[in-house]
C-alpha positions in Angstrom: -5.7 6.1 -23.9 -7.3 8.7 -22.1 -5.6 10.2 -18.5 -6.3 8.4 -15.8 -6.8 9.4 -11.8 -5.5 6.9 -9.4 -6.3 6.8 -6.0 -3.9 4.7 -3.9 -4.8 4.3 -0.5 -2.8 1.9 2.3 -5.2 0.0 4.3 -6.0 1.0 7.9 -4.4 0.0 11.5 -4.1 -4.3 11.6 -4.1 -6.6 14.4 -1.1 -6.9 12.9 0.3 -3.1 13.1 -1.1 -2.8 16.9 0.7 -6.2 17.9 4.0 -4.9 16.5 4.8 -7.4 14.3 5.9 -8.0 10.5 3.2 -8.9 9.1 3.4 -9.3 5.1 1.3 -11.3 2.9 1.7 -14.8 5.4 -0.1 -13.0 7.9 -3.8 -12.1 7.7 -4.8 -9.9 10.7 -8.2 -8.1 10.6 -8.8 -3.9 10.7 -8.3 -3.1 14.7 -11.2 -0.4 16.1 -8.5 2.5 15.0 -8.4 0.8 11.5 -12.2 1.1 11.1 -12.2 4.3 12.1 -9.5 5.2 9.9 -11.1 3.9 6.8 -14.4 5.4 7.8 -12.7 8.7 7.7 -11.4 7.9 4.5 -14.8 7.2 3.1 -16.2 10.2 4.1 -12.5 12.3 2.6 -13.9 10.3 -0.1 -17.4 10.8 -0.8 -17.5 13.3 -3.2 -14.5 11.7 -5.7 -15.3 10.4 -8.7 -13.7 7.6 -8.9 -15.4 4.1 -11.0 -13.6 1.3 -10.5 -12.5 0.0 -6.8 -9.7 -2.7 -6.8 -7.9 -4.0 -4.0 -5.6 -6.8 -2.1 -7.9 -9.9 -1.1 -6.0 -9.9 2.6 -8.6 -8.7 5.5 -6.7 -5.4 6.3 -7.5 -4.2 2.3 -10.3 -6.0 1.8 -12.3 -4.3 4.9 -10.8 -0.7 3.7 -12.2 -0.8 0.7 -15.2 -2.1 1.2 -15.9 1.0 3.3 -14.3 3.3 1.3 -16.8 2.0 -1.8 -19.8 1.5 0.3 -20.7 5.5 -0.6 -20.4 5.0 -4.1 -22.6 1.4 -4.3 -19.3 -0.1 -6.3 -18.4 -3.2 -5.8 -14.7 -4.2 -4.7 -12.8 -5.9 -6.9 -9.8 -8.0 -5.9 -6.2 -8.5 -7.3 -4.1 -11.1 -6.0 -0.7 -9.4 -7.1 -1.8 -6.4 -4.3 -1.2 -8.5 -1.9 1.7 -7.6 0.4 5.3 -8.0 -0.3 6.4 -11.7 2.0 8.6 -11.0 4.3 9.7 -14.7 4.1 11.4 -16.1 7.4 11.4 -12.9 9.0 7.1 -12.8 8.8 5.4 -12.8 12.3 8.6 -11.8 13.9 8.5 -8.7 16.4 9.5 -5.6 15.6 12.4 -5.6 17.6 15.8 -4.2 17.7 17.1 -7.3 16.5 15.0 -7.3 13.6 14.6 -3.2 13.0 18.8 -4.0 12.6 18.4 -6.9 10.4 15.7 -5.1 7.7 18.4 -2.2 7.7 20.8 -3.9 6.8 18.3 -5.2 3.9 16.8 -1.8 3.1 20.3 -0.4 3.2 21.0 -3.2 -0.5 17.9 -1.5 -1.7 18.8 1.7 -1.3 22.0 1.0 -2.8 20.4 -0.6 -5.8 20.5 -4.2 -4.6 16.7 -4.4 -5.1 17.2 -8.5 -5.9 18.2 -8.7 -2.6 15.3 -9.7 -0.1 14.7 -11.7 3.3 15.3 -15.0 3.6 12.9 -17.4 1.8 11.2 -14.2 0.9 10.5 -12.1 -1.9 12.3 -9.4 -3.7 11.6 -6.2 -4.6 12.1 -6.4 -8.2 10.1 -9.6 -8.0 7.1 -7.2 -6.5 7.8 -4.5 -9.0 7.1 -6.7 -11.4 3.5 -7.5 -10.2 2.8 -3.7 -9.4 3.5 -3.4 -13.4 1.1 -6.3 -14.0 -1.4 -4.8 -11.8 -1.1 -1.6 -13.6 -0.8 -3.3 -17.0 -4.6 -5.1 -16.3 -6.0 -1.1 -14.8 -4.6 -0.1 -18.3 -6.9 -2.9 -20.1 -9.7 -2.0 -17.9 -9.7 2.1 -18.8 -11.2 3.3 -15.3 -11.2 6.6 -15.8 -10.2 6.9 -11.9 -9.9 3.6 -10.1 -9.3 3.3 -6.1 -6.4 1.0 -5.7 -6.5 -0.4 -1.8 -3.7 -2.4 -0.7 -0.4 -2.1 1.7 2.2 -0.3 3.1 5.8 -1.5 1.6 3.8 -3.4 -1.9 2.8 0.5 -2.1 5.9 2.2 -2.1 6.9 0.1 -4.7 3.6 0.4 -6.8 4.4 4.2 -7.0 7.6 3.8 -7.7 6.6 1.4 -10.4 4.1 4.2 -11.6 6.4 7.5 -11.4 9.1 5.3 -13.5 11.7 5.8 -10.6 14.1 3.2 -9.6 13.3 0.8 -7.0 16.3 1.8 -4.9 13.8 5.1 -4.6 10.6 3.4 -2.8 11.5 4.7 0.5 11.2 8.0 -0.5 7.0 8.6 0.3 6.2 7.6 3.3 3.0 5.3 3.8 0.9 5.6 6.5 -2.3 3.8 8.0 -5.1 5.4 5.9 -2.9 7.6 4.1 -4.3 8.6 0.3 -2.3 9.0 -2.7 -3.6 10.5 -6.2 -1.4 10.4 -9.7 -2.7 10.8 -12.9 -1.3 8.8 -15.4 -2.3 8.2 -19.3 -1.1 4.6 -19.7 2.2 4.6 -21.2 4.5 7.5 -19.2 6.1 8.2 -15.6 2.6 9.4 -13.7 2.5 12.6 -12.2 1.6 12.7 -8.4 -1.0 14.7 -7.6 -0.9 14.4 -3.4 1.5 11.8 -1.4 0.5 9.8 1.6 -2.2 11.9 2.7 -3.7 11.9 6.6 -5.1 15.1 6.8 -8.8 13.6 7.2 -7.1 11.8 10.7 -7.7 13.0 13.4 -5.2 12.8 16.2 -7.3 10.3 18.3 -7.5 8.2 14.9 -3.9 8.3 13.3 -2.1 5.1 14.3 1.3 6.0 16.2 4.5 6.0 14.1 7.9 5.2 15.4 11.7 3.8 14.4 9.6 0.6 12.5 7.2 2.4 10.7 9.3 1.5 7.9 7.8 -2.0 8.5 4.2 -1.8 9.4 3.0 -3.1 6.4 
């Protein structure tokens, strides 16, 4: 097939993001003012791309992203249940605390190890979400965009790209994802993609960039 641009964009600031709290795909918080803003900036960083094809997670915090992201280009926003956020199981709705920044550490710290069929409790794995990030690619690959916008969240991305640069799981932690930070591969269907740019904020402005601290690991 012919190469493929894929834009890959993490939603704006949450209800969820603002309260401090783990949000998943259990939780369905709505863009905050920031988040708006965020994505509005976005669309505008946006304007002149060429992308054809906008896809995205059905939960609010994507849904609302993309929509304003498309909005410039009249395309409709399609949505994909498998972008939905990884579940955070037991642990979703829980504050970001010390007691829990200690427990997903000790989680992250199996992943990094290669223990990526380890996850929370009653929650879901990361091999079990690699596995939807390849059918989500596997149905873009069916569909030929010739450059898609992919909108969706913070930890499901990291392991969409490592899914789509043909690293290892026990990798995903390695590009950061931030509130209405853009990513851009190109990728012909078959191969490791090649990144292009990597959690890019540069249209943020400092009064628009959501605060990052010892759990932005988490806010998802």
């Amino acid at each position: 097939m012919a190469g493929m641009k894929i834009f890959l964009v993490r939603h704006g600031e949450s209800e969820g993001n603002l309260g401090g709290t783990l949000q998943g795909c259990r939780l369905d918080t709505p863009l905050t003012r920031r988040g708006r803003r965020q994505a509005e900036a976005l669309a505008v960083r946006l304007a002149e791309a060429e992308f054809d094809d906008v896809v995205a997670s059905p939960m609010a915090r994507a849904r609302e992203t993309a929509e304003i992201c498309a909005a410039p280009h009249g395309l409709a926003v399609r949505l994909d249940l498998e972008l939905v956020e990884f579940d955070w199981g037991a642990w979703t709705g829980l504050p970001l605390d010390d007691e829990m920044d200690r427990s997903v550490a000790e989680l992250r710290a199996k992943w990094r190890s290669g223990d990526v069929d380890a996850g929370p409790p009653r929650g879901e794995t990361p091999l079990a979400a690699g596995a939807r990030a390849a059918r989500v690619l596997a149905r873009l690959k069916a569909v030929r965009p010739a450059a898609p916008l992919v909108v969706a969240h913070g930890r499901f991305n990291r392991i969409f790209m490592a899914t789509l640069l043909g690293r290892d799981l026990a990798r995903m932690d390695e590009v950061r994802q931030r509130n209405g930070s853009i990513s851009v591969f190109e990728w012909d269907g078959d191969g490791a993609a090649t990144p292009l740019l990597l959690d890019d904020v540069s249209h943020l402005g400092g009064d628009v960039s959501t605060p990052t601290g010892k759990v932005d690991w988490a806010r998802a």
